[in-house]
C-alpha positions in Angstrom: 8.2 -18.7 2.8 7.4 -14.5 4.1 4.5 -13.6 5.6 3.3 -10.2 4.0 1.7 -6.9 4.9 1.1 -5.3 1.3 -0.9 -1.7 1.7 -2.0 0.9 -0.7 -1.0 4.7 -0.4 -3.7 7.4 -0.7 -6.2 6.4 2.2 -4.4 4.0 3.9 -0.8 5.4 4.4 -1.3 9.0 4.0 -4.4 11.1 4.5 -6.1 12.1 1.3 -8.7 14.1 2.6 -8.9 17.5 0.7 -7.2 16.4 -1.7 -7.5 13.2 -4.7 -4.0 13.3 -6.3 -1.2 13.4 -3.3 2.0 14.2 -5.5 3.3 17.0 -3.2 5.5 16.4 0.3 3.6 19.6 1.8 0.1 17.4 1.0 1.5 14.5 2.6 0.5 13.3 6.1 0.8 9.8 7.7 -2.4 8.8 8.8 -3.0 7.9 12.7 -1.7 4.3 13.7 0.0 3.5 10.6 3.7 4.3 12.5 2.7 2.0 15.3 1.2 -0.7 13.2 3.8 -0.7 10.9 6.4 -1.3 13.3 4.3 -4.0 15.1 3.8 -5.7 11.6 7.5 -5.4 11.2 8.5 -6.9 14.7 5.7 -9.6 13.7 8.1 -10.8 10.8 6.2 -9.5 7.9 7.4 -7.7 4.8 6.0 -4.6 3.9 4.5 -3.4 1.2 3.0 -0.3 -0.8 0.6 -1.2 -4.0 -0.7 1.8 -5.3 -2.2 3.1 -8.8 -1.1 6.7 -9.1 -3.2 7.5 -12.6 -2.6 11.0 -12.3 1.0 10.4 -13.9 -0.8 8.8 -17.4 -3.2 12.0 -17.0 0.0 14.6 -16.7 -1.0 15.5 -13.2 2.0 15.2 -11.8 5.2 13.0 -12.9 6.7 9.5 -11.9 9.5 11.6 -10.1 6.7 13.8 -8.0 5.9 9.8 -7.1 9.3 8.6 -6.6 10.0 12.1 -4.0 6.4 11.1 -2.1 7.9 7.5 -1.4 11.4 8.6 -0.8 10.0 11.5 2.1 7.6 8.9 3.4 10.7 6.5 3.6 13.0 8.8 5.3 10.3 9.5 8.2 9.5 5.6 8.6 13.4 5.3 8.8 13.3 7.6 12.1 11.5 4.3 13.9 13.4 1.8 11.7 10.6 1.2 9.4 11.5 0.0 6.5 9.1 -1.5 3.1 10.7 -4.3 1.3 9.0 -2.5 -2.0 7.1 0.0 -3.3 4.9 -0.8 -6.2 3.3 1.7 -8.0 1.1 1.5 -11.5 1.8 5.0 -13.0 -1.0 4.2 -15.8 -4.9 5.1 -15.8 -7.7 3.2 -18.2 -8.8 7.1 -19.2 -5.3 6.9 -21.0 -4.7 3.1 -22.1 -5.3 0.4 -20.6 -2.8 -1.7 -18.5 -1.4 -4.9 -17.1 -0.6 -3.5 -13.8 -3.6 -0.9 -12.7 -5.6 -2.5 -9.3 -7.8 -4.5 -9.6 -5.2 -6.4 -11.7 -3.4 -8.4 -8.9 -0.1 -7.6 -11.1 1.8 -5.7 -8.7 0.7 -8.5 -5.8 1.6 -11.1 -7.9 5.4 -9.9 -8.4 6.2 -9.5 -5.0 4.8 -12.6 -4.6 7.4 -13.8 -6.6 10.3 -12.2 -6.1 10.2 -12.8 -1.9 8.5 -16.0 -1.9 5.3 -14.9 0.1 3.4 -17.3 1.3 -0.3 -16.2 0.7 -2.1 -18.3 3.3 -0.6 -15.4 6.0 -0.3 -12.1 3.9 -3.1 -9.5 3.7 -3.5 -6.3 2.2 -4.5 -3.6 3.6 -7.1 -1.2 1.4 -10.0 1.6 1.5 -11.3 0.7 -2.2 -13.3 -2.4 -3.6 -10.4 -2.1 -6.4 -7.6 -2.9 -3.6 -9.8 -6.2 -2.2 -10.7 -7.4 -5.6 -6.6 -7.2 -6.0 -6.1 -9.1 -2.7 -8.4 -11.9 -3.4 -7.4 -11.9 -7.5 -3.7 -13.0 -6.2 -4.9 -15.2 -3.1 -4.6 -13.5 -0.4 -7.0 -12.0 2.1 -8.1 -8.2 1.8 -8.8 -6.2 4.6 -11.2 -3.1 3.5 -11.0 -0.5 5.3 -12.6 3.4 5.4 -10.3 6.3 3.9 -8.2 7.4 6.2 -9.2 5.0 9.2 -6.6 4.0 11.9 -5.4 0.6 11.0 -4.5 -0.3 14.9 -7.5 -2.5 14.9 -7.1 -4.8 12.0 -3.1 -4.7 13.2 -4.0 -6.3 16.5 -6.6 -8.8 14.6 -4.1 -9.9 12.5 -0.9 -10.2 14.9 -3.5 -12.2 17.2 -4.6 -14.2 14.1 -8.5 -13.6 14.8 -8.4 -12.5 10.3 
């Protein structure tokens, strides 16, 4: 069985300060630590993750492509330190609109990962700066690590990588 690391985007990731939709490359920046801890998740063995809700596509915000061009730019820069996720999962949908299977805190994106890598849930976490993103975590079994928007990670990556979560 894996070991995961799943995170979500807006917060975590990328800064979202100034802004609550991140859809454009200019508005995207990596947030302090996440390279580092990344890569030291990565060495560690774990897969790598991205769950994120991105409602502003059921609102007409912006478009699953504006989405798929975020990812793709955020890929390309992790590739520069051999970063790589295993999958990015994204629920395009908002309750505003319809309702959905997929939409945190449904553990539905969790749960096919799970799946599809065999991850074992006893040593995955994710990584979030919502109460949405922890109920998530602890609907599919594994433990959530809350965090504040935009906080450097580094900590929780040593915690973890020294098993003291």
């Amino acid at each position: 069985m894996q070991k995961a690391i799943f995170l979500d985007r807006d917060g975590v990731i990328n800064s979202d300060i100034g802004h609550y939709y991140i859809y454009k490359i200019e508005d995207f920046i990596i947030n302090k630590g996440i390279v580092n801890s990344l890569k030291r998740f990565q060495e560690a063995g774990y897969m790598l993750f991205i769950i994120s809700n991105q409602g502003g596509v059921a609102k007409g915000i912006y478009s699953c492509e504006d989405v798929d061009n975020i990812h793709a730019h955020l890929e390309a820069k992790l590739l520069e330190d051999n970063i790589r996720f295993q999958e990015i999962y994204y629920c395009p949908h908002h309750d505003s609109v319809a309702a959905c299977k997929c939409r945190k805190p449904s553990p539905y994106m969790i749960n096919q990962a799970v799946r599809k890598y065999n991850i074992d849930l006893k040593t995955s976490y994710l990584i979030g700066d919502s109460k949405r993103d922890i109920e998530a975590a602890e609907a599919a079994g594994i433990k959530g690590i809350k965090i504040e928007a935009n906080q450097d990670i580094s900590i929780y990556c040593d915690k973890i990588l020294k098993g003291e979560i």
